[in-house]
GUTOR-346202 format. One record per residue (C-alpha): residue in one letter; residue number from 0; z negated, y negated, x negated; chain. Coordinates in steps of 0.02 Angstrom, whole numbers, always signed. Layout:
BEGIN
r:a k:NUM up:Z north:Y east:X c:A
...
***
This chain:
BEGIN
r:x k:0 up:-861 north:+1469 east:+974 c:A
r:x k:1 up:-945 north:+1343 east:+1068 c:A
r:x k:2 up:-1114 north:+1366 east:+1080 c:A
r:x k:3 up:-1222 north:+1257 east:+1230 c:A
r:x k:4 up:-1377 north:+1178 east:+1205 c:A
r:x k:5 up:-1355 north:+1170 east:+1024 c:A
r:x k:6 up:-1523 north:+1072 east:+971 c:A
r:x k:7 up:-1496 north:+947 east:+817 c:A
r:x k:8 up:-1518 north:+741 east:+776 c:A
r:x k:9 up:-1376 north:+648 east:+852 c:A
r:x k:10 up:-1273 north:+556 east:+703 c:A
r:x k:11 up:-1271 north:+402 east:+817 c:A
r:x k:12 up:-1419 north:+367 east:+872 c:A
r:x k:13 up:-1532 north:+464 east:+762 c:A
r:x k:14 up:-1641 north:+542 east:+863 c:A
r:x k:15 up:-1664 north:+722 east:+903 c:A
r:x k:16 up:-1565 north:+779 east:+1062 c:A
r:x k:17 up:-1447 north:+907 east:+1149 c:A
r:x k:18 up:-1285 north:+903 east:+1042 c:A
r:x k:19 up:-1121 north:+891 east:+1127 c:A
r:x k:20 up:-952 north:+962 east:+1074 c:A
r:x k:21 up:-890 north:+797 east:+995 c:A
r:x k:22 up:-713 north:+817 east:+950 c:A
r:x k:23 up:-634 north:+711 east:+826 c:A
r:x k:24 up:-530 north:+612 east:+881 c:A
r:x k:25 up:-565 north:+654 east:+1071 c:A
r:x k:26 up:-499 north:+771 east:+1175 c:A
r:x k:27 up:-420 north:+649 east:+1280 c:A
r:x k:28 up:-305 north:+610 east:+1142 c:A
r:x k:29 up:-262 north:+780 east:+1118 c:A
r:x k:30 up:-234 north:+824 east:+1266 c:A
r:x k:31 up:-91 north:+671 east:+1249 c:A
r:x k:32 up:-23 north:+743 east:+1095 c:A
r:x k:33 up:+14 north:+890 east:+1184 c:A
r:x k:34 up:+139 north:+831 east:+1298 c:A
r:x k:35 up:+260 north:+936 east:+1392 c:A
r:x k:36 up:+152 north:+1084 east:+1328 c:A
r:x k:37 up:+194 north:+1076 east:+1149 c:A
r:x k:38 up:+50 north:+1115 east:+1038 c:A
r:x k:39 up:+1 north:+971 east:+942 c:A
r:x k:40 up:+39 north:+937 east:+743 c:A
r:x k:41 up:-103 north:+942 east:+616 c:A
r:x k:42 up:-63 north:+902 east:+444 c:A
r:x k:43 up:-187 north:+937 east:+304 c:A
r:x k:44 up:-137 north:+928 east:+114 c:A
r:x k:45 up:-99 north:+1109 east:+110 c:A
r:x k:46 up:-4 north:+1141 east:+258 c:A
r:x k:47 up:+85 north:+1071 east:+412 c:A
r:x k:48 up:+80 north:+1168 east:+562 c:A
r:x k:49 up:+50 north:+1139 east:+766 c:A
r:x k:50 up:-92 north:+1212 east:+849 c:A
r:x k:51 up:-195 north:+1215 east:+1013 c:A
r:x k:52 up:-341 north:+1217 east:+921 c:A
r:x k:53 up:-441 north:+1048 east:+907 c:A
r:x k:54 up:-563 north:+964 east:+785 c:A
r:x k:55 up:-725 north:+985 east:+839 c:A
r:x k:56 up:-908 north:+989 east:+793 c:A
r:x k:57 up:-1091 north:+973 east:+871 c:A
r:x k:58 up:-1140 north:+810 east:+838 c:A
r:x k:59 up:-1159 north:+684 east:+959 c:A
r:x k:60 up:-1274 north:+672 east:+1114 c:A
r:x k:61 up:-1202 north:+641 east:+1287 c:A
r:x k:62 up:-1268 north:+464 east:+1301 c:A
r:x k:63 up:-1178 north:+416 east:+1115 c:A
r:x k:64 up:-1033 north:+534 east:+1183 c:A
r:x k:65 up:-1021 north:+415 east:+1337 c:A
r:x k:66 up:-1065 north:+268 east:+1242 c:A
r:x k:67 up:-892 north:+286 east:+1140 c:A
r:x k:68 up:-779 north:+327 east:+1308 c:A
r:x k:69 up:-873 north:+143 east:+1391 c:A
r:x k:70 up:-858 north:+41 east:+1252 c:A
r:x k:71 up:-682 north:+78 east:+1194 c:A
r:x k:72 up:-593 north:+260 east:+1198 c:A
r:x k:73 up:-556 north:+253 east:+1398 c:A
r:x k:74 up:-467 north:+81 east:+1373 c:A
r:x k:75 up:-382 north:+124 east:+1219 c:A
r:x k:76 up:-311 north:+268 east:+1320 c:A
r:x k:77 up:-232 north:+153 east:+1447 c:A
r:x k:78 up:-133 north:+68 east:+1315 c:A
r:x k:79 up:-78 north:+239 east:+1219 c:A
r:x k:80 up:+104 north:+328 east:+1255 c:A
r:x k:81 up:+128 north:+423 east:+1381 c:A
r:x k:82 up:+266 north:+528 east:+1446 c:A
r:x k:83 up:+348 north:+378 east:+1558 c:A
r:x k:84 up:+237 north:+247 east:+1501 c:A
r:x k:85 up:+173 north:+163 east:+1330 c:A
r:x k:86 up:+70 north:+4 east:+1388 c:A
r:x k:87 up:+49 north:-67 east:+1228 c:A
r:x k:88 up:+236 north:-44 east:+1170 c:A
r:x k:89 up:+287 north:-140 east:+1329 c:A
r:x k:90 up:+145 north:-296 east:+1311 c:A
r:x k:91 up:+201 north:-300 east:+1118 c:A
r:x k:92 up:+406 north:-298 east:+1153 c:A
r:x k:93 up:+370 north:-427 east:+1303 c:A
r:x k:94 up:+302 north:-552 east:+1174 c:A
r:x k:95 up:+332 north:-664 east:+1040 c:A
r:x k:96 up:+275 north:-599 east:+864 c:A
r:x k:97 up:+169 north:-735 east:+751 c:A
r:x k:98 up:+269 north:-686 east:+622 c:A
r:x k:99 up:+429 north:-558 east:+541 c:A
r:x k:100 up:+459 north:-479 east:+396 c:A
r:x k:101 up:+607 north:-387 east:+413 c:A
r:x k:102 up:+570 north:-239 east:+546 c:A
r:x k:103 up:+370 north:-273 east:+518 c:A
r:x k:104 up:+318 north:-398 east:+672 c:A
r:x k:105 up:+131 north:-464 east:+712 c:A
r:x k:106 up:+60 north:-495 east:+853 c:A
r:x k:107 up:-118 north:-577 east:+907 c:A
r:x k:108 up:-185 north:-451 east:+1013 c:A
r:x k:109 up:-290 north:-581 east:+1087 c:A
r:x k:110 up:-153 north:-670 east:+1143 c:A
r:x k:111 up:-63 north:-514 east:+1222 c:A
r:x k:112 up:-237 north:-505 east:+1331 c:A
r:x k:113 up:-279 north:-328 east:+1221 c:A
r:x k:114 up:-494 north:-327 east:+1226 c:A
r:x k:115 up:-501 north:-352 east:+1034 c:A
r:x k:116 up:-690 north:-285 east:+1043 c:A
r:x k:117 up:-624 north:-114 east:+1134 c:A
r:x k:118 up:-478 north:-78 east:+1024 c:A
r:x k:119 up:-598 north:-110 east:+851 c:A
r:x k:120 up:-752 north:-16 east:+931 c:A
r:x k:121 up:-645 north:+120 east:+987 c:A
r:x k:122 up:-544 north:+95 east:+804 c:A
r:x k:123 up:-709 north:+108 east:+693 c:A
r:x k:124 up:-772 north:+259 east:+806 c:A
r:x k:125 up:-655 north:+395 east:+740 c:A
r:x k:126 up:-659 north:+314 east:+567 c:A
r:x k:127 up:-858 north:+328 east:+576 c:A
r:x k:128 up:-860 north:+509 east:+644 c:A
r:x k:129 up:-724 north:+537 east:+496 c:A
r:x k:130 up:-880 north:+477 east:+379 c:A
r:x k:131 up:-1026 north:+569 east:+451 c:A
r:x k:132 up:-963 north:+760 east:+457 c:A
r:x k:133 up:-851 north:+870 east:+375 c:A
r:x k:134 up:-747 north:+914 east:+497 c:A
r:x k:135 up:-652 north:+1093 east:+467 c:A
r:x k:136 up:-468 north:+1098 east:+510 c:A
r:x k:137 up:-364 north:+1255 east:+491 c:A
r:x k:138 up:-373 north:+1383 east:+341 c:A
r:x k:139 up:-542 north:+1333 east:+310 c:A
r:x k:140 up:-509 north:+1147 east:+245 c:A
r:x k:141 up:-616 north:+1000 east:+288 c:A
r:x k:142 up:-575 north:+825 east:+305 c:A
r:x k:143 up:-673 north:+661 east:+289 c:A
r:x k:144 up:-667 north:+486 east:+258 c:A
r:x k:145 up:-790 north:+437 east:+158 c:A
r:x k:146 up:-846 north:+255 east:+190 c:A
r:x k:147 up:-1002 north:+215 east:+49 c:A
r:x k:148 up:-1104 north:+75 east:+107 c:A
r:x k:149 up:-1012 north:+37 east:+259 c:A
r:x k:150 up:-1060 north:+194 east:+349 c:A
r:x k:151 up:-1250 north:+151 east:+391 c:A
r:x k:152 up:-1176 north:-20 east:+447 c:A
r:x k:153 up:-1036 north:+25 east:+549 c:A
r:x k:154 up:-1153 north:+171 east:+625 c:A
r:x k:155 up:-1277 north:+13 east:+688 c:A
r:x k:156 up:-1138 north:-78 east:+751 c:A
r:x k:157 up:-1074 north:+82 east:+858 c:A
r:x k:158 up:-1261 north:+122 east:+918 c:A
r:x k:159 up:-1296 north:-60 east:+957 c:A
r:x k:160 up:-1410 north:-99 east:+856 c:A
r:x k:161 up:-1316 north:-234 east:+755 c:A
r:x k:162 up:-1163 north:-362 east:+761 c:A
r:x k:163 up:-1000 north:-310 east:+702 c:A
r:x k:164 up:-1008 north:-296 east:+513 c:A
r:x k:165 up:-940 north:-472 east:+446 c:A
r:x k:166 up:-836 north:-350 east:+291 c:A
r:x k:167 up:-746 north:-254 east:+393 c:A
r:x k:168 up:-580 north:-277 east:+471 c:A
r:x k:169 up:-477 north:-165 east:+585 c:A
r:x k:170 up:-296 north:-173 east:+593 c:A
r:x k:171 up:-175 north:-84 east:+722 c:A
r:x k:172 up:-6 north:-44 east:+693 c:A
r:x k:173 up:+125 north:+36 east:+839 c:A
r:x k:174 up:+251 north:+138 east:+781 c:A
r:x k:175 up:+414 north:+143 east:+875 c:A
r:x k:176 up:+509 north:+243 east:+771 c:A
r:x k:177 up:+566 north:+402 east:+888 c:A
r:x k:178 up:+475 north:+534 east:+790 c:A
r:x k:179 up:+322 north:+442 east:+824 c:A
r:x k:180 up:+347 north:+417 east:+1012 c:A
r:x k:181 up:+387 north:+584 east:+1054 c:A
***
């Protein structure tokens, strides 16, 4: 249950505030991984089921929440598939890969006019939130990703407070397969 005005220190910005219902990996994105009304997959190493339900957990404030939609998740959701549309998919078969291995192509997303900074803020984000929380799934299992040094670092970078971290790189790959567009 969702409780309101759940008091705590934001894992952003570190300072003690009014904790939002941060979802995982947003709810925007679940809401598009529910399309045509089909409940969306979650796969943990124990079992493989769909559900309504969505990852969620109070830990962000509603300036760090809106910090994350401005400076990436609500262009990243422009490019993402959608039930007539899959912007990305179209810029990337519209262009001329930098290089291919077989059925593996790359692109400069830079090139295709992608914002770079967006899609890596956006990118790092759910990777970050993945390091900060345990975040329960179904059954009582958690998930994480734990990220060791890298976590205070990337945190700075996602508050502001500090350049991209020169170590890190973030990579995108589109699938086109039909499971994965469907």
């Amino acid at each position: 249950m969702a409780f309101t005005n759940v008091q705590g220190v934001c894992k952003l910005c570190l300072q003690p505030r009014i904790l939002c219902k941060s979802h995982y990996l947003g709810r925007a994105l679940h809401v598009l991984s529910r399309d045509d009304g089909k409940n969306a997959i979650v796969l943990t190493p124990k079992i493989i089921t769909a559900t309504p339900k969505q990852v969620w957990a109070h830990l962000l404030c509603a300036e760090c929440e809106k910090r994350i939609s401005r400076n990436g998740e609500s262009y990243v959701l422009t490019l993402l598939n959608r039930k007539n549309s899959f912007a990305l998919l179209d810029l990337l078969n519209k262009a001329t890969p930098m290089k291919e291995e077989g059925a593996l192509k790359v692109f400069s997303a830079t090139d295709l006019g992608i914002d770079t900074d967006k899609l890596a803020y956006f990118a790092l984000s759910i990777v970050w939130r993945g390091s900060v929380h345990d975040w329960k799934t179904i059954e009582g299992q958690t998930t994480g990703v734990p990220l060791g040094p890298y976590e205070e670092r990337i945190r700075q970078y996602l508050a502001g407070e500090a350049w991209f971290p020169a170590d890190v790189l973030v990579a995108v790959h589109v699938c086109t397969d039909l499971g994965s567009t469907e």
